[in-house]
LOTIVEX-477249 format. One line per 5 residues: for each residue x negated, y, z negated of C-alpha. Coordinates in Angstrom, 3 decimals. Each point is the difference from the previous one (the first is absolute). Last residue first. Layout:
X Y Z  ...
***
This chain:
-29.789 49.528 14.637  -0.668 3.879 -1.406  3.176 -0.385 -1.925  -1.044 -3.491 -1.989  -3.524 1.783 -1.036
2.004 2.597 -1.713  2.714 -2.037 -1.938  -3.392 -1.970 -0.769  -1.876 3.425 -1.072  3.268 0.967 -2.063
0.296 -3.352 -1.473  -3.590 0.475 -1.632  0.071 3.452 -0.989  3.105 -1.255 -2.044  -1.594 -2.896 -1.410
-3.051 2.065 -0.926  -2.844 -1.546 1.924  -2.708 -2.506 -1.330  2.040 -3.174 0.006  2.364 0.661 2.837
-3.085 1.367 2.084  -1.960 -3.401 -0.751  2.817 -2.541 0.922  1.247 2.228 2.956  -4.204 0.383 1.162
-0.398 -4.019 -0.492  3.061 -0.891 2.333  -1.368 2.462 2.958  -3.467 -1.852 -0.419  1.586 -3.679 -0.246
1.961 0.900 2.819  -3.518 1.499 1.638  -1.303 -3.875 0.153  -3.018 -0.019 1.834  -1.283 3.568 -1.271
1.217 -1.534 -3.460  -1.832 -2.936 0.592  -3.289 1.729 0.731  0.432 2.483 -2.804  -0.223 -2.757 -2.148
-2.941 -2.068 0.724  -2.249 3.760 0.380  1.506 0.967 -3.037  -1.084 -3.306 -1.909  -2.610 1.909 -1.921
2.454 2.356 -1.431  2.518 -2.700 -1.078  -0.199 0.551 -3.903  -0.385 3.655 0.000  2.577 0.635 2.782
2.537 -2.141 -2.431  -0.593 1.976 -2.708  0.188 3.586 1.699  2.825 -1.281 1.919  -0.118 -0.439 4.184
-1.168 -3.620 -0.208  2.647 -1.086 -2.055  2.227 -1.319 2.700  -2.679 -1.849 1.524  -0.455 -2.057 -3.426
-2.812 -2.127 -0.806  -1.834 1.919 -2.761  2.783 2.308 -1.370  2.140 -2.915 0.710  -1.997 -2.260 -2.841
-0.289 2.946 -2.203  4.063 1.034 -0.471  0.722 -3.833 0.131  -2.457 -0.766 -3.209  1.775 3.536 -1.629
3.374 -1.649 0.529  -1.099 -3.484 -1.675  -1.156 2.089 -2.794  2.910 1.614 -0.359  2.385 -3.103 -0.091
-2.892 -1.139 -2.223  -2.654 -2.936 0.558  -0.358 -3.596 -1.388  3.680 -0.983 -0.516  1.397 2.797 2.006
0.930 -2.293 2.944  3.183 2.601 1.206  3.858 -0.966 -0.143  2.280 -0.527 1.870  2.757 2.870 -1.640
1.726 -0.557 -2.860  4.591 -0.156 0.009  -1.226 -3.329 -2.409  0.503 -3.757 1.134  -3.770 -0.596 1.387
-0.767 1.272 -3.160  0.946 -3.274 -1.541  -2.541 -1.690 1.051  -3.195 1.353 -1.445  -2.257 2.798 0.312
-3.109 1.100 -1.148  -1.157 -2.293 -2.695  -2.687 -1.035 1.948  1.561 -3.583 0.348  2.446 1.756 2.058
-2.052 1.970 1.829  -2.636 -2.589 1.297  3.760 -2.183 1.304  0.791 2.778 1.720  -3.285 0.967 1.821
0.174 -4.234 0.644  2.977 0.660 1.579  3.495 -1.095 -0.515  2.167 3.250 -1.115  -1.598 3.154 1.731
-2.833 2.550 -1.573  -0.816 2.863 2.398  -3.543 0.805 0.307  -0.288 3.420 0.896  -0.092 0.636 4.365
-2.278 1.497 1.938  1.006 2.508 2.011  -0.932 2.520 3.421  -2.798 -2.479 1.680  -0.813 0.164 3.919
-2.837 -2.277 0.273  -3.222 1.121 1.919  -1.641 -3.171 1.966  -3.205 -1.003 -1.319  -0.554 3.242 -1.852
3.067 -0.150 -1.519  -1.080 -3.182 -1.362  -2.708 1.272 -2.174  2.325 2.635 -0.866  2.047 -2.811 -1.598
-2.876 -1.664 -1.698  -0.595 3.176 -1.727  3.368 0.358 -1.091  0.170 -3.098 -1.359  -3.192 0.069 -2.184
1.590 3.072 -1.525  3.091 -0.909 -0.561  -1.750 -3.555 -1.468  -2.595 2.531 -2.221  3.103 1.960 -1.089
1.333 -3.391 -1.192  2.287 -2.732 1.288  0.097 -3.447 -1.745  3.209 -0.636 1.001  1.179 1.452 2.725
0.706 3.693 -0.613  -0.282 1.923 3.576  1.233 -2.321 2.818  -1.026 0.851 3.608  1.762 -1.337 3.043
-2.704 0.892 3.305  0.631 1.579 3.055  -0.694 -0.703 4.055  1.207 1.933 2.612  -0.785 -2.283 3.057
-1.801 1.737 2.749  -2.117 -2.681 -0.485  -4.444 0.576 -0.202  0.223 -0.423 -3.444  2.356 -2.695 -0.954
-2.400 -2.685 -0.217  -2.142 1.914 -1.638  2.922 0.770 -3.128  0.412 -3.891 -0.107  -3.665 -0.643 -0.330
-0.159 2.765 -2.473  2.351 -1.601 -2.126  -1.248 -3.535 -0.186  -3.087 1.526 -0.741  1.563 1.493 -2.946
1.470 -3.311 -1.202  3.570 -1.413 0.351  2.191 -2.843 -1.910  1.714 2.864 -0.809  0.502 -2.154 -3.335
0.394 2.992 -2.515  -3.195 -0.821 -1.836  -1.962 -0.362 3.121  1.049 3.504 1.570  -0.556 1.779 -3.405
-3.037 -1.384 -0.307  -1.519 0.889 3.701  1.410 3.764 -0.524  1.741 1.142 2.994  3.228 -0.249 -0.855
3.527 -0.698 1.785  -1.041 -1.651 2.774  2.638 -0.569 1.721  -0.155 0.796 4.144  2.263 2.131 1.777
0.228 0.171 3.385  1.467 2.830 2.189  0.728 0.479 4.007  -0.221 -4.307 0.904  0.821 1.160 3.402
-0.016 -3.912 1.442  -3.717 0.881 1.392  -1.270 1.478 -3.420  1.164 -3.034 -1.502  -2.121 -2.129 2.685
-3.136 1.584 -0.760  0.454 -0.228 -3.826  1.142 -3.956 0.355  -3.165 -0.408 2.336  -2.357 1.810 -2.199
1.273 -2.437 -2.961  2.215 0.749 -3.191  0.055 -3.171 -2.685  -0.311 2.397 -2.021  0.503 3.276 -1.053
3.487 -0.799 -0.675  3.112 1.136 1.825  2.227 2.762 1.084  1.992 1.064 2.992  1.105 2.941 2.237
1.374 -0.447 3.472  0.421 2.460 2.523  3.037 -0.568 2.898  -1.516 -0.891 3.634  0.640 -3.224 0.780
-1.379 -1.355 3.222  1.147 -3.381 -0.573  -3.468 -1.486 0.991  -1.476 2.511 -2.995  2.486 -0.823 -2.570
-0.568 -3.576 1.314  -3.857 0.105 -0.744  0.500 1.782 -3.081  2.073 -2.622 -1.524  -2.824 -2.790 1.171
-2.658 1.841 -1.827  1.814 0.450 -2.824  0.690 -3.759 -0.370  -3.567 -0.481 0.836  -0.846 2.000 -2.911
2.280 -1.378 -2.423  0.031 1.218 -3.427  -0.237 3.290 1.551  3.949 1.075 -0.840  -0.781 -0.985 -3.662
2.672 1.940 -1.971  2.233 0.198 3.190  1.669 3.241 0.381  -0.652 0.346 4.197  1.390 4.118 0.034
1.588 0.700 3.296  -0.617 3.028 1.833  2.256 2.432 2.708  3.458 -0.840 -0.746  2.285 2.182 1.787
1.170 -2.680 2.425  1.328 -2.112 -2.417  1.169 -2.641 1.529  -2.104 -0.730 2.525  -3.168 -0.230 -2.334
1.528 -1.490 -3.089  0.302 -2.954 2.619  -3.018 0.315 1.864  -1.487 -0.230 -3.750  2.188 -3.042 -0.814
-0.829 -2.252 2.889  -3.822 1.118 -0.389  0.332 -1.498 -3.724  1.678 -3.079 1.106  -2.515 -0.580 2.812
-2.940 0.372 -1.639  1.290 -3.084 -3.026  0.819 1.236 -3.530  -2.382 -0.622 -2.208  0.192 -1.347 -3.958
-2.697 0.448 -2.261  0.191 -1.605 -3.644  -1.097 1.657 -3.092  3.510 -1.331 -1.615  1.065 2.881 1.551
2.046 1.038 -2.568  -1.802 0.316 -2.577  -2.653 0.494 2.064  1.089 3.455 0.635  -0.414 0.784 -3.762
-3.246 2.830 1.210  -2.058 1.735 -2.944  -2.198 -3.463 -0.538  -0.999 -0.455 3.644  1.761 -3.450 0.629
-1.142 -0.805 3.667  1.883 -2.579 2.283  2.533 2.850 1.245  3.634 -0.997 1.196  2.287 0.720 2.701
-0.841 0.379 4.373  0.820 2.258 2.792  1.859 2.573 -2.483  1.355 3.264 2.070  1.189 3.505 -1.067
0.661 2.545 2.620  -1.083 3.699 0.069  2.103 2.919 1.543  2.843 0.321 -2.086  1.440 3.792 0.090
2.276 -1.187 1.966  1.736 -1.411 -3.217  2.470 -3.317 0.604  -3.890 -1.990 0.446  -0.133 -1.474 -3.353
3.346 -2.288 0.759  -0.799 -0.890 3.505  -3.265 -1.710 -1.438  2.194 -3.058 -0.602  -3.120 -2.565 -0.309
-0.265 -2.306 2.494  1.099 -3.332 -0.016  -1.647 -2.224 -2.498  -1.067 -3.277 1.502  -3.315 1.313 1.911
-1.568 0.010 -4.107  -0.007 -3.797 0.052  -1.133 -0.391 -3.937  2.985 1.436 -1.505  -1.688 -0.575 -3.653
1.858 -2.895 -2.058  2.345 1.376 -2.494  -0.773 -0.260 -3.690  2.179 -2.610 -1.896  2.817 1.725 -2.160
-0.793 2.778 -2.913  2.829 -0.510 -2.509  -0.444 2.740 -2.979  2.270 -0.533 -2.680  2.154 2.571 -1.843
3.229 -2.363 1.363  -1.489 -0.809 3.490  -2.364 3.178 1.200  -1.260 -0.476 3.557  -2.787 -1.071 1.794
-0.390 -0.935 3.810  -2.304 -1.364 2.314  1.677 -3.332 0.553  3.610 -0.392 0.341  1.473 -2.897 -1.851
0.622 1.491 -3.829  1.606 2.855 1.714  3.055 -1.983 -0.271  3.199 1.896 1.390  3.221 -2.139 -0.576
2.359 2.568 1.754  -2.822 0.601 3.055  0.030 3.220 1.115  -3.267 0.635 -1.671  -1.668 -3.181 1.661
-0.329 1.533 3.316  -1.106 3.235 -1.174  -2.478 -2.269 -2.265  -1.424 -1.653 3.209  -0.173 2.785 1.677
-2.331 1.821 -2.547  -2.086 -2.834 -0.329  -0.786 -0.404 3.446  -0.944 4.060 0.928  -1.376 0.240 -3.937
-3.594 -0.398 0.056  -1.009 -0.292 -4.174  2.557 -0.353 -2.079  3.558 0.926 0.394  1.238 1.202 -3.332
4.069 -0.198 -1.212  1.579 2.552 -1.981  2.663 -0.511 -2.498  -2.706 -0.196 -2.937  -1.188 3.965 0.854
-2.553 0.585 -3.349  -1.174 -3.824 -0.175  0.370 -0.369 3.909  -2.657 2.913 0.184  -2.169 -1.850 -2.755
-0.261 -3.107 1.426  -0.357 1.415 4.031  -3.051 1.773 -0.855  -1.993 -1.442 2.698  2.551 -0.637 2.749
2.275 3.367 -0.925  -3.391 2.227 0.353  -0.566 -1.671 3.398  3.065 0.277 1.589  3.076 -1.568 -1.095
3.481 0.853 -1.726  3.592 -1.294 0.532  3.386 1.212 -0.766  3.271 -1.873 0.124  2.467 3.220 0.301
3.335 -1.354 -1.752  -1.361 2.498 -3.165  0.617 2.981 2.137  -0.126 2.775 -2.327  -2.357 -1.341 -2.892
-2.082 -2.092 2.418  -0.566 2.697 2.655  -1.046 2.569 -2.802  -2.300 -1.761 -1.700  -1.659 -1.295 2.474
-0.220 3.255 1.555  -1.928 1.049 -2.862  -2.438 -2.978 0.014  -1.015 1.036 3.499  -0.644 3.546 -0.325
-2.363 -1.468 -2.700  -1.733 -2.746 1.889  -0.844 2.055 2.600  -3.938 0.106 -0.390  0.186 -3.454 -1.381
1.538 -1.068 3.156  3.650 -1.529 -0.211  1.503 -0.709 3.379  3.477 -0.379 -0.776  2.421 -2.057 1.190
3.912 0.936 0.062  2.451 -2.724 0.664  4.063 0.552 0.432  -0.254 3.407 1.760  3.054 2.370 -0.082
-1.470 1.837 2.845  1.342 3.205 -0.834  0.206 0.768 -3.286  -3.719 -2.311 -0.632  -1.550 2.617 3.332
1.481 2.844 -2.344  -1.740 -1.357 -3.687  -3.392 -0.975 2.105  -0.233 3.785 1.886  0.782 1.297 -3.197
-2.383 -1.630 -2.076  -2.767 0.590 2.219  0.823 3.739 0.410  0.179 0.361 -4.055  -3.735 -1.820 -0.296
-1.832 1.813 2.655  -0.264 -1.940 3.273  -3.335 -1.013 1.661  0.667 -3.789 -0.973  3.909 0.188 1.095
-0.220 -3.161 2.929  3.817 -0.996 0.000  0.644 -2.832 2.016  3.481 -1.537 1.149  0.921 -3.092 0.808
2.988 -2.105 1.313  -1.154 -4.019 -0.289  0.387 -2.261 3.390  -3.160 -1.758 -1.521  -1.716 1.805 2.868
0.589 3.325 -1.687  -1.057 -1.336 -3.348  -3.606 -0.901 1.536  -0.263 3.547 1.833  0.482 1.883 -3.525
-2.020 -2.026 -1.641  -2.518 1.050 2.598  0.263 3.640 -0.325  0.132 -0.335 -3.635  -3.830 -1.603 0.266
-0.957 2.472 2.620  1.074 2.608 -2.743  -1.258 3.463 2.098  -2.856 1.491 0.410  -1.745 3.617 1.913
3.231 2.143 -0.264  -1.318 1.800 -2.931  1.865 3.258 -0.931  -0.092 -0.320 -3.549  2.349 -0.395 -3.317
-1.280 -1.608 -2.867  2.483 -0.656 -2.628  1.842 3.034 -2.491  -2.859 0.857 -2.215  -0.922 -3.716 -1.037
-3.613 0.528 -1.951  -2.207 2.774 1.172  -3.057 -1.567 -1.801  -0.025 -2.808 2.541  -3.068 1.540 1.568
-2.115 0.910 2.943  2.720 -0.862 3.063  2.861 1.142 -2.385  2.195 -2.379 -1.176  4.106 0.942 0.863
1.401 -4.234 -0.737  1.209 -0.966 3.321  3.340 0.028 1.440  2.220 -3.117 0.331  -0.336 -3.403 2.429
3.026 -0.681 1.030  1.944 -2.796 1.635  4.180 -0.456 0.055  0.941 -3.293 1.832  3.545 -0.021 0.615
0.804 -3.647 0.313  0.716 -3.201 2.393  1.198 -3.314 -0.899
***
């Protein structure tokens, strides 16, 4: 029997880029049209072809009141009987309130939670919400199995695997599902439901699920299992040419995979039928530093790889081996030479506050960095504060630190910060100094001048190569430095004389 299928994944938690100090004032709202919830996307596309009637409600960049009006109206009138959540940790709260609210006005609404925060904290969420049921891990099978089984007068969730639920104040967690291991079975994922703004221009793909590393701020592996799984050439190219005619405004697609260079013959082979196919659309990806190859590099460049963006998150050799990079500093360099005669943009993930950090490990970073920006110069405008998520190792270091445990995972808090060997201010101060020294953005500020001076003549040849990054640098720096008024009169100005 068929059913009105409400999804939703709710606004995020408002956390500034360089702190959580802020706290929840109102949910983060931005612009960003870069990503989308691939994995909603292909719920979404799975129900559909179970004959199901579904609607998807992707609210991350919403403030809090807008998301809970948009959910309350769509509820009026759609009159779902499921809604799933995606719970995230950095949603989690927007999420508990609506909840709430669905259950205590529309208590005939079955509703059902996964995602990653709702697979590894599932105990304690069906503890607090014990009408709810979790879908663990992948949810495209589970999830129509239990839609199947909900309109069933004798319902057993006993006999579906990859579920847990709450059974008279205890917690039943069923058999866990088997991976989808033939990737090519899925149909596509509904993209038609990000792409109702023109203002869309990038697509979201996944060619392939899983990541075999277990770097010790990541919980992918949780559900991962640390197992790769690839979808074949041609399903992948049958998808972009796909996205590709239908949404004619769509000028990139972001590849998400967390190891898209696993495989560098499977790369190979992609870019040799992006390049047959004469497509023409940008692609940005990320990956490892290794296994990369000149081949793979050449070839990417070929396909219109534009942007790549490799992890490395530190540059201090301890840091790197005591958060399982499973990467060294050659490894590094070898990646960044590879790269160095492409036309590829190529930038780096950096993490201040791993464990273990120190103003000599900011330091030691930064220097390595430059190093590399003499290779090829990479384009760096953050770094990001350790962020402390439910099933990592980071996690797991904090608890037993006596700096967090479970239960604040069910407070209105924000994600918090790794402050168990530094300060929220110290961490701050370590960012301040590592993009002084790496940053091109800082370049034209007294401090960040000082710290870069003797890789002027690196810089100012990238800027002369790249004058967006030149034009974007003078509105950052003129905003900062200007009175605000002064400042929108000059761009009121500037706008005029176009």
């Amino acid at each position: 029997m068929s059913k009105k299928i409400l999804l939703i994944s709710t606004n995020f938690e408002e956390v500034s880029l360089i702190t959580a100090s802020k706290g929840r004032l109102g949910g983060l709202k931005t612009t960003d049209t870069s990503h989308y919830p691939i994995g909603l996307a292909y719920l979404h596309s799975c129900l559909e072809l179970d004959g199901h009637k579904v609607q998807t409600l992707f609210l991350n960049n919403y403030d809090d009141k807008e998301c809970f009006d948009i959910v309350k109206k769509t509820i009026e009138k759609f009159l779902p009987e499921i809604v799933g959540f995606q719970v995230l940790t950095a949603n989690r709260i927007s999420t508990y309130q609506l909840i709430d609210y669905i259950h205590n006005k529309y208590s005939e609404i079955n509703i059902l939670i996964g995602g990653i925060h709702a697979t590894i904290m599932h105990r304690q969420l069906l503890k607090k919400f014990p009408y709810v049921i979790a879908v663990l891990g992948e949810g495209e099978i589970t999830f129509s199995v239990l839609a199947k089984e909900l309109s069933n007068s004798n319902l057993n969730l006993h006999k579906i695997d990859g579920v847990a639920f709450n059974e008279g104040g205890k917690i039943i967690r069923t058999d866990s599902r088997k991976l989808i291991e033939n990737l090519d079975n899925l149909p596509f994922p509904k993209h038609e439901i990000f792409f109702n703004n023109t203002n869309r221009i990038t697509g979201c793909i996944l060619t392939a699920r899983g990541c075999p590393f277990n770097c010790s701020f990541c919980c992918l592996d949780i559900l991962s299992q640390r197992k790769v799984r690839l979808r074949s050439v041609a399903n992948i190219i049958a998808e972009i040419e796909w996205m590709i005619n239908r949404f004619p405004q769509m000028t990139n697609i972001w590849i998400h995979d967390d190891t898209f260079f696993i495989d560098n013959k499977r790369v190979v082979e992609l870019c040799d039928e992006i390049i047959k196919r004469k497509i023409k659309i940008g692609f940005t990806c990320s990956g490892r530093m290794k296994p990369l190859s000149q081949k793979m590099v050449n070839k990417l460049e070929q396909a219109n790889i534009k942007k790549v963006l490799l992890g490395l998150e530190s540059g201090d050799e301890g840091i790197l081996k005591s958060c399982h990079k499973a990467i060294t500093q050659q490894d590094v360099i070898n990646a960044i030479t590879l790269f160095s005669k492409s036309e590829i943009s190529v930038t780096v993930f950096l993490i201040v506050g791993l464990p273990g950090e120190t103003l000599k490990t900011i330091l030691e970073t930064a220097k390595f960095v430059k190093k590399l920006q003499k290779i090829k110069y990479l384009y760096l405008s953050e770094a990001a504060i350790l962020t402390v998520y439910p099933g990592t190792e980071v996690y797991e270091i904090a608890k037993t630190g006596g700096m967090i445990d479970d239960s604040y995972w069910l407070t209105d808090k924000p994600t918090p910060l790794f402050t168990l060997e530094n300060s929220e201010e110290q961490l701050i101060k370590f960012k301040e100094i590592l993009l002084n020294h790496i940053s091109v953005d800082r370049f034209f500020t007294p401090a960040g001048f000082i710290k870069q001076f003797k890789m002027a003549p690196y810089v100012i040849k990238y800027i002369l190569n790249h004058r967006s990054v030149l034009k974007n640098i003078l509105h950052k720096t003129f905003k900062t430095i200007l009175p605000r008024r002064i400042f929108e009169f000059l761009i009121n100005t500037y706008k005029k004389l176009l």
